[in-house]
N, C-alpha and C positions, 0 to 999 in steps of 0.2 A: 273397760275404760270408756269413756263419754266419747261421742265422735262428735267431730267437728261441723256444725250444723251447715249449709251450702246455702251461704247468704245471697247469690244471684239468682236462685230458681223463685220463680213466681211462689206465692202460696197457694196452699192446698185450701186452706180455711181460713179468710182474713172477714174480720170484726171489723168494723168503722163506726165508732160513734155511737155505739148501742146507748140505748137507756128503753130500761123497762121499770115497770114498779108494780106493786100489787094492791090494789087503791091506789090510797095519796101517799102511801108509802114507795117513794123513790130508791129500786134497790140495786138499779145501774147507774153511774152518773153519765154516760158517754165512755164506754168500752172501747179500747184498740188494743187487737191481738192478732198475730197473724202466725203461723204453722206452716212451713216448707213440706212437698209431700218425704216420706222417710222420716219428718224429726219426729223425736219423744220432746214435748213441752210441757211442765210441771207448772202449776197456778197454783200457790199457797198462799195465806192470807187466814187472818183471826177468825172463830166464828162469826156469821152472821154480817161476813165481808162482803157476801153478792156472788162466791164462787159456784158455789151450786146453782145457784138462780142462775148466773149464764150457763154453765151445760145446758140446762133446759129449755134457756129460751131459743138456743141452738132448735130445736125443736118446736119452737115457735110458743112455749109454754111458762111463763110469762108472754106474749105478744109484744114487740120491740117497740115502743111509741115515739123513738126516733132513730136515726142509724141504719145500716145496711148489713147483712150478713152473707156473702160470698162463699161458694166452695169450688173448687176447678174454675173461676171466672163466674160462674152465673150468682145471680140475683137472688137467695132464696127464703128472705128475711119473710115474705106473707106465705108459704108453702106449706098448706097441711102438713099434719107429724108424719103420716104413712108416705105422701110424696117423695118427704127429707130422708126419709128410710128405705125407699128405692133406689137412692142415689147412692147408699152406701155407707150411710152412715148409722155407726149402732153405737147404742149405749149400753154400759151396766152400772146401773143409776144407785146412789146413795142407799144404805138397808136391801140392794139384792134385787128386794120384787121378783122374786120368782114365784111359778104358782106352785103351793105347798101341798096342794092334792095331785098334782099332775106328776106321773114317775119325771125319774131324771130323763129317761129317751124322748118323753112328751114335751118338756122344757125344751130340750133342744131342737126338737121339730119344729116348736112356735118363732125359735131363731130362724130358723130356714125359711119360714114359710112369708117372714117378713119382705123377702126379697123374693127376685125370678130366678131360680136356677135349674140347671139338668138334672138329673137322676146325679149322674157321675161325679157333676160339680159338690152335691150336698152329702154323696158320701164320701170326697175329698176334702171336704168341711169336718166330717164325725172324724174321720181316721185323724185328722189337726190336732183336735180338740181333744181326743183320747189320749193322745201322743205326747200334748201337753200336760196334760189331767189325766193320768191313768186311773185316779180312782174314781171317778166317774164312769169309766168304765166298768167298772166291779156293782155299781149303783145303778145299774140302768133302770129295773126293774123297781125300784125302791122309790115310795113318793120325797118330793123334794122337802115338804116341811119336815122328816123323819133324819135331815141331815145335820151333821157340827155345821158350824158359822162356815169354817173355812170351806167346807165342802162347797156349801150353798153359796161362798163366794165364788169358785173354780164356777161351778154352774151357772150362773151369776154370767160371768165373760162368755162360758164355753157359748150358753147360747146368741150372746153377742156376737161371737165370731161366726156361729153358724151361717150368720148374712152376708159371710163372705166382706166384711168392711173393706172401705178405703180409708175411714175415718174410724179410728174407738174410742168411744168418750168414756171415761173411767172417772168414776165418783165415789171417791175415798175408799178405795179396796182394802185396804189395810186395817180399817177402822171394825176393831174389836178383837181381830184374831190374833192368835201367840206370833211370838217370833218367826220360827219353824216354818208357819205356815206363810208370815208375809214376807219373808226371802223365797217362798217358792211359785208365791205371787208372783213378786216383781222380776224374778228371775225368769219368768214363763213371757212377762212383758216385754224381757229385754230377749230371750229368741225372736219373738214375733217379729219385732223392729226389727235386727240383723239377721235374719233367717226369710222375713218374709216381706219387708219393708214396709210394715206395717206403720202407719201415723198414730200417734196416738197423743189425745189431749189429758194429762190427767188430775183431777183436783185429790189431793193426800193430806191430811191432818200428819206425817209424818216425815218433816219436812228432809229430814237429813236423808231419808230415801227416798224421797221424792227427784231431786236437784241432783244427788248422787246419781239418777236415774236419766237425768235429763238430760237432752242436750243443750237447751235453753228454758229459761222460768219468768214468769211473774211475777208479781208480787200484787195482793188487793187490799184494799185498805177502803170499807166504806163504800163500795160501789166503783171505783177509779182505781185505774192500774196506777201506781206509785213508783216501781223500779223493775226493770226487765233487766238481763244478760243470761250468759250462758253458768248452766246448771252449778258447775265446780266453784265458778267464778263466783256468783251470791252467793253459794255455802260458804264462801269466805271471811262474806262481808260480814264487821264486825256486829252492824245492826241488826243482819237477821238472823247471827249466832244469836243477840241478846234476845231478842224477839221471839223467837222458834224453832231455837235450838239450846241454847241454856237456861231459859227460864220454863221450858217445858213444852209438850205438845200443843198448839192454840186450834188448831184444824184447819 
C-alpha cells in the first residue's frame, strides 16, 4: 500500500524554476518539483513532455538557463556531473547505458567507484544488490551486452545503487521488458523505499505502475508541471485515466 508522504519535512531534492532548452528549442518551461527524503515520486507525462530532459539536467545536462536546483538545502544547479555524484545521487538513465563489454562484476565496480566508500561499505553495496537481483549474481562473470533487456535493466540500478545513493533517479525501467520482469522491477523499488529508505524519483512510460508505485506524482505536459497529488489519488483522476491509462501507454 502507498504511504502516506510527510508533507512537513523539508525536501530532499526541490526544483525552482528550471528551464533548460537544447538550442532555441525550449524543453523546460520553469520546473517546480520538490521530493521529501523517503518518498517514491512518479513524473509521467506524453513523450517528448521534458521528463527525461529533467532527470538529466539534474545532472547539470541540458545546463539550467534559468531556476535553481537544490538537494539537502545546497545550491547545486552549476555542479559538475561527478560533483552531483558525490553527493549521492545516481541514475539509471533511459536505454540502461551499461558498458556491454565490461562483465556484470565490472559494471557494478564502476557504480562503486563513482563515489568514496570503504572496502566494507562497497561490499555491503554488492551483498544489496545481489539480494535484490539474484541473477546477477549467477552473471558476474558474463559481459553485460550478452544479457536479456531485463537483466541489463536489474544491472542498470544494481550499479546505481552501488554508490550507495540518497537520491535514484530511474528513467523508464520498465520500458521494453515483459510483465514478470517489470513487477520485479518495481517490486525490488518498493523494498529499497520501505527497507532502506531509499528516495527515489522516477520517470515510467507505465503510468498505472508508476502512481500505484508512488507516494506522490506529476504530471508534464510540454515542459511545465500541469497537475501534482498523491500517487492513488491521480490514478483516479478521470483525465489521466483518459490520458494514460485508457487510451494507452504515452511514456
Amino acid at each position: 500500500m502507498t504511504m502516506t508522504s510527510n508533507a512537513v519535512a523539508p525536501p530532499l531534492l526541490a526544483i525552482e524554476g528550471l528551464r533548460a532548452a537544447y538550442g532555441k528549442i525550449e524543453a523546460l518551461k520553469g520546473v517546480d518539483l520538490d521530493i521529501a527524503a523517503g518518498e517514491i515520486v512518479a513524473l509521467i507525462g506524453a513523450n517528448g513532455a521534458g521528463k527525461s530532459t529533467l532527470m538529466m539536467s539534474i545532472f547539470g545536462k541540458p545546463p539550467a538557463r534559468a531556476g535553481r536546483i537544490l538537494f539537502d538545502g545546497r545550491d547545486i544547479t552549476a555542479l559538475p556531473a561527478h560533483r552531483i555524484a558525490r553527493l549521492r545521487i545516481a541514475q539509471s538513465p533511459e536505454g540502461r547505458r551499461i558498458f556491454p563489454r565490461m562483465s556484470v562484476a565490472e559494471n557494478l565496480q564502476m557504480g562503486a567507484d563513482a563515489t568514496p566508500g570503504t572496502t566494507a561499505e562497497r561490499a555491503a553495496s554488492l551483498e544489496r544488490v545481489l539480494t535484490l537481483f539474484p541473477r546477477l549474481g549467477e552473471r558476474m562473470t558474463q559481459r553485460g551486452g550478452t544479457l536479456s533487456g531485463g537483466e541489463q535493466q536489474m544491472l542498470a540500478i544494481g550499479r546505481a545503487l552501488m554508490s550507495r545513493p540518497r537520491l535514484l533517479l530511474l528513467d523508464e525501467p520498465s520500458l521494453g521488458l515483459a510483465p514478470l520482469i517489470t513487477r520485479q522491477i518495481f517490486n525490488a523499488i518498493r523494498t529499497l523505499n520501505q527497507e532502506d529508505r531509499l528516495t527515489v524519483l522516477i520517470v515510467e512510460q507505465n503510468a498505472n505502475h508508476a502512481l500505484r508505485l508512488a507516494h506522490r506524482g506529476y504530471v508534464m505536459v510540454n515542459g511545465l508541471i500541469t497537475m501534482s497529488g498523491g500517487g492513488l489519488e491521480l490514478l483516479q483522476r478521470p483525465e489521466i485515466r483518459a490520458a494514460y491509462l485508457e487510451g494507452g501507454r504515452h511514456g
